[in-house]
C-alpha positions in Angstrom: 0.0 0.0 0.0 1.6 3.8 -1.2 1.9 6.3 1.7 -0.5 8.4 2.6 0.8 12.3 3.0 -2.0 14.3 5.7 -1.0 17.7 6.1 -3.5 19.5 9.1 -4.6 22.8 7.8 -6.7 23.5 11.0 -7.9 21.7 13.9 -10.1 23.2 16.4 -14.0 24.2 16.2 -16.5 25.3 16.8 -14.3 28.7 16.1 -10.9 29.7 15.6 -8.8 30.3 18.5 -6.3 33.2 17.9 -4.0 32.2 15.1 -5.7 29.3 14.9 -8.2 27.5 11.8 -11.2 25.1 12.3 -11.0 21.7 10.6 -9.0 21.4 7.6 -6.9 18.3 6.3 -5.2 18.2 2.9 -4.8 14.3 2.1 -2.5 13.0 -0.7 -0.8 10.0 -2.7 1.6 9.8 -5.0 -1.0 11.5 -7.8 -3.7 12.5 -5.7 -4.8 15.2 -3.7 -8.0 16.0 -1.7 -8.8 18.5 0.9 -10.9 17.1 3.8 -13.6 19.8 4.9 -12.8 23.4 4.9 -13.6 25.8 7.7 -12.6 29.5 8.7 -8.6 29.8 8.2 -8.2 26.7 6.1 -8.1 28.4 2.5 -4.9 30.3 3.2 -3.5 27.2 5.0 -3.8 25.2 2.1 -2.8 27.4 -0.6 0.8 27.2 1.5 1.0 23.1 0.4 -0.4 23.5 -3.0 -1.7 25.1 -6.1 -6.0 25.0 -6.3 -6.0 24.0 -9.7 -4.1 20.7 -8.4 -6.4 19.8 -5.8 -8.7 16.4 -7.1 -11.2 16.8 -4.7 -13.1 18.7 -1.9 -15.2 16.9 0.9 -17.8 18.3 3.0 -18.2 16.0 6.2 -21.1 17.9 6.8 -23.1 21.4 7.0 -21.6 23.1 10.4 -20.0 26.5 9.2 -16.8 25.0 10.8 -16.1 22.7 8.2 -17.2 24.5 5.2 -17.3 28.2 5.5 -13.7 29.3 4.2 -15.8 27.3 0.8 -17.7 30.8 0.4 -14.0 32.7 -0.6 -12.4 29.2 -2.2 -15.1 29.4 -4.8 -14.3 33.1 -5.8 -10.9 31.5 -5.9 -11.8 29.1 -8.4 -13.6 31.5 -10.4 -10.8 33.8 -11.0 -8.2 30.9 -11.9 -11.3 29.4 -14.6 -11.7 33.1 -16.4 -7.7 33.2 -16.4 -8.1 29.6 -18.0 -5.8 27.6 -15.1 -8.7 24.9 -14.8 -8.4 22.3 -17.4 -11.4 20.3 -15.4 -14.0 21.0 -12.6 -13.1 19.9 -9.3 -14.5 16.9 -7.4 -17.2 18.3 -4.5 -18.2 15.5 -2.2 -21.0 16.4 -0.5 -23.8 14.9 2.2 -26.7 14.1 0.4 -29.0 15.3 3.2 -29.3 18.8 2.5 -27.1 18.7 -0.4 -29.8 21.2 -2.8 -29.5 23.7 -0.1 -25.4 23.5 0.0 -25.6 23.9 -3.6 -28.0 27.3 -4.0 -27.0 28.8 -0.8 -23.0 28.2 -0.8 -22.2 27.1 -4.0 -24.5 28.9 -6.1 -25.6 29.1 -9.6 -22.5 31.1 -10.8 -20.0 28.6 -9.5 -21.5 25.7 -10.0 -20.3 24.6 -13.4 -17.1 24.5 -11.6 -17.7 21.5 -9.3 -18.7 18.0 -10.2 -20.8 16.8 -7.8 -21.0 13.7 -5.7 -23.3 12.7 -3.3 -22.3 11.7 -0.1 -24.0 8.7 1.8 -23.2 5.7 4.2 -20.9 3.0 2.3 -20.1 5.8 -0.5 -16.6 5.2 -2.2 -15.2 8.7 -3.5 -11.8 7.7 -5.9 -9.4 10.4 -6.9 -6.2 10.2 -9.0 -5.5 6.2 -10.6 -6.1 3.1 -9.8 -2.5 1.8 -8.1 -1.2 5.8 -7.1 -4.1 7.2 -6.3 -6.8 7.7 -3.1 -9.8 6.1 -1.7 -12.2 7.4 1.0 -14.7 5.3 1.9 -17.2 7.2 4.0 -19.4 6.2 7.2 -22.4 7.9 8.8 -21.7 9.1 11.8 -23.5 10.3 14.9 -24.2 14.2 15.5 -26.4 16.5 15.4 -27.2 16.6 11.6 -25.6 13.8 8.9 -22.0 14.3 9.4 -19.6 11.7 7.3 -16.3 10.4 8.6 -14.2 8.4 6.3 -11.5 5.4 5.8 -8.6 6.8 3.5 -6.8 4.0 1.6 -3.5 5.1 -0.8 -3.3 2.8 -3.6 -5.3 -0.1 -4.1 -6.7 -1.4 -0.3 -4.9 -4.7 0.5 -7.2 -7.5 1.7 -6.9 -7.7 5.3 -4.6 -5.2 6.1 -5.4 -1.4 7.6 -6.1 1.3 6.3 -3.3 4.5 7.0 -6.2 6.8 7.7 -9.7 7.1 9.7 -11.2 10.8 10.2 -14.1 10.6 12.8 -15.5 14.1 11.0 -17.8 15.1 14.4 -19.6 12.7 15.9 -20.3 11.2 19.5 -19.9 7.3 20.0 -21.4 4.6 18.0 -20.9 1.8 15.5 -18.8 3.8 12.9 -16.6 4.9 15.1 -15.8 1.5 16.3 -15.7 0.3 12.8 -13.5 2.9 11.3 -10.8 2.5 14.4 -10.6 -1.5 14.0 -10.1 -0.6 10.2 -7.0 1.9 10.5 -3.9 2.5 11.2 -4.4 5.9 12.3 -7.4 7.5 14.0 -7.7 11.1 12.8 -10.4 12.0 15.6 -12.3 14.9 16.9 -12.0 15.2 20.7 -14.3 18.2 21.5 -14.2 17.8 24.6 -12.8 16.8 28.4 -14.1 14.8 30.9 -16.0 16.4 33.1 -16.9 19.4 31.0 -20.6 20.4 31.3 -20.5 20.7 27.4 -20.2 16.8 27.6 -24.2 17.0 28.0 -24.4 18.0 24.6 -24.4 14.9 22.1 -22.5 14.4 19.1 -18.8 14.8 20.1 -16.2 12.9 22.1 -13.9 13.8 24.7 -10.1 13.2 24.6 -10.7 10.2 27.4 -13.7 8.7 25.4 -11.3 8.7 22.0 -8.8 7.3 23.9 -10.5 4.2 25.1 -12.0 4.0 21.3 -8.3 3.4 20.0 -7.4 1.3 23.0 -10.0 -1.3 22.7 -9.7 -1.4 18.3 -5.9 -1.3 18.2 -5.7 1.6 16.4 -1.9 2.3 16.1 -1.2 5.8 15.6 -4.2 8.4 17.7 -4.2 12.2 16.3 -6.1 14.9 18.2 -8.6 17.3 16.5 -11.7 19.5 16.4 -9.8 21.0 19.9 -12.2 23.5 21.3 -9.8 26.6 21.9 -10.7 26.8 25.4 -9.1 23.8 26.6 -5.3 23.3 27.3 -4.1 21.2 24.7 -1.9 19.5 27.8 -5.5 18.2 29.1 -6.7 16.8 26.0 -3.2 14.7 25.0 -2.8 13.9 29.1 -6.8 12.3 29.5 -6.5 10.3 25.9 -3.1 9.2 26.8 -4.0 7.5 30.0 -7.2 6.0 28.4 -5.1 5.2 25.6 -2.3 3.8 26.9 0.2 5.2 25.1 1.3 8.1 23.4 -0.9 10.8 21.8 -0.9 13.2 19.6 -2.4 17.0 18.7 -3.0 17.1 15.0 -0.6 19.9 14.7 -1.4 22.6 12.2 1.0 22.9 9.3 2.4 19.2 10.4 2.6 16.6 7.6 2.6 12.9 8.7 3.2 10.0 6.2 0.9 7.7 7.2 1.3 3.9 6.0 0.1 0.6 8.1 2.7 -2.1 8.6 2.4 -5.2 6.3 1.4 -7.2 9.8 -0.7 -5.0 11.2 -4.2 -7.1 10.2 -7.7 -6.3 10.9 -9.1 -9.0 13.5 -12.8 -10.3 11.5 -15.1 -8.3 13.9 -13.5 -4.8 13.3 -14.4 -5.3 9.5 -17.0 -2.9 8.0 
């Protein structure tokens, strides 16, 4: 399996701390490229790692401004570098079919749309970018929050039979099935962790704490654990300190401007009831 590149563009919501950008994650293979949801700061971020009319593919986990509103100024982007004639095809746009008409009048719109192919996002969706054997694969799962929100396995290269994935993204979401199922299918967990234990926001559903993500990757073997989604009002010391000791091991902050290379060992093996 090739090696998976994930550069983090932003990683805390629901708003920007100062200095800071919301989620943003620029995923590539050898002749790939896809961003992974774009909210306020990521546009700038990313043009830093790449040229727009490069990018295969943007995805939309779902319709919080957090993930998508830097989308609103990307698409004026794109607009300018069509006129100038830098866009030799439209770009991918993955998006949640749940409320996928009103994404497309409202943020889109009518003037930009010709730029975007569209592709509608549901549970068990494959999205493909770039070929075959060099390429990527995201293979996206439901997840549970307050509207449809999509997390995803990310395969580099053809998937090998049995073997794990280099990348899950949790998108947001609170505990259930995909999460378990996207953990026992990765090397790496790419997962939001809102949240401490303890904090009276933990009343509200849809989003994990550090501790909870922790325990997630402990009890699915996940290999590798990245932070994200990390409210700015939390010490980043708390998050990585509670998912550590549920984890057992060490964890990481999805650091912005970071690039991992991201590729699971030829042993590491997906035990049958982690399979999805």
């Amino acid at each position: 399996m090739a090696v998976l590149r994930l550069t983090i563009l932003g990683n805390q919501g629901p708003y920007p701390g100062p200095g800071g950008a919301c989620s943003g994650y620029l995923v590539r293979s050898q002749d790939a490229s896809v961003l992974v949801d774009c909210g306020p700061g990521v546009m700038s971020k990313l043009e830093e790692q790449i040229d727009l009319p490069s990018l295969d593919a943007i995805v939309i986990s779902h319709y919080h401004p957090d993930h998508y509103s830097d989308f609103l100024t990307m698409r004026y982007a794109f607009h300018y570098i069509d006129s100038s004639g830098g866009m030799n095809r439209p770009v991918t746009l993955a998006l949640p079919l749940v409320g996928m008409e009103w994404f497309l009048q409202e943020i889109v719109a009518t003037g930009y749309r010709h730029l975007f192919e569209i592709v509608p996002i549901e549970h068990g969706t494959r999205l493909r970018a770039g070929g075959r054997d060099s390429g990527l694969i995201m293979d996206f799962r439901q997840m549970s929050h307050a509207i449809p929100s999509f997390g995803g396995i990310v395969y580099a290269g053809k998937p090998v039979d049995g073997a794990r994935a280099p990348l899950a993204y949790t998108s947001d979401t609170g505990p259930c099935e995909s999460l378990d199922g996207m953990a026992g299918s990765a090397y790496a967990l790419l997962a939001e962790a809102s949240l401490l234990d303890g904090d009276l926001r933990n009343k509200v559903p849809g989003h994990l704490s550090a501790a909870e993500v922790g325990r997630v990757a402990a009890e699915h073997g996940v290999g590798r654990l990245l932070l994200t989604h990390l409210h700015p009002a939390n010490l980043l010391e708390e998050s990585v300190r509670e998912a550590s000791e549920a984890y057992g091991g060490e964890v990481e902050v999805a650091a912005m401007g970071k690039t991992y290379a991201l590729n699971a060992p030829p042993s590491e093996e997906m035990e049958d009831e982690h399979e999805i």
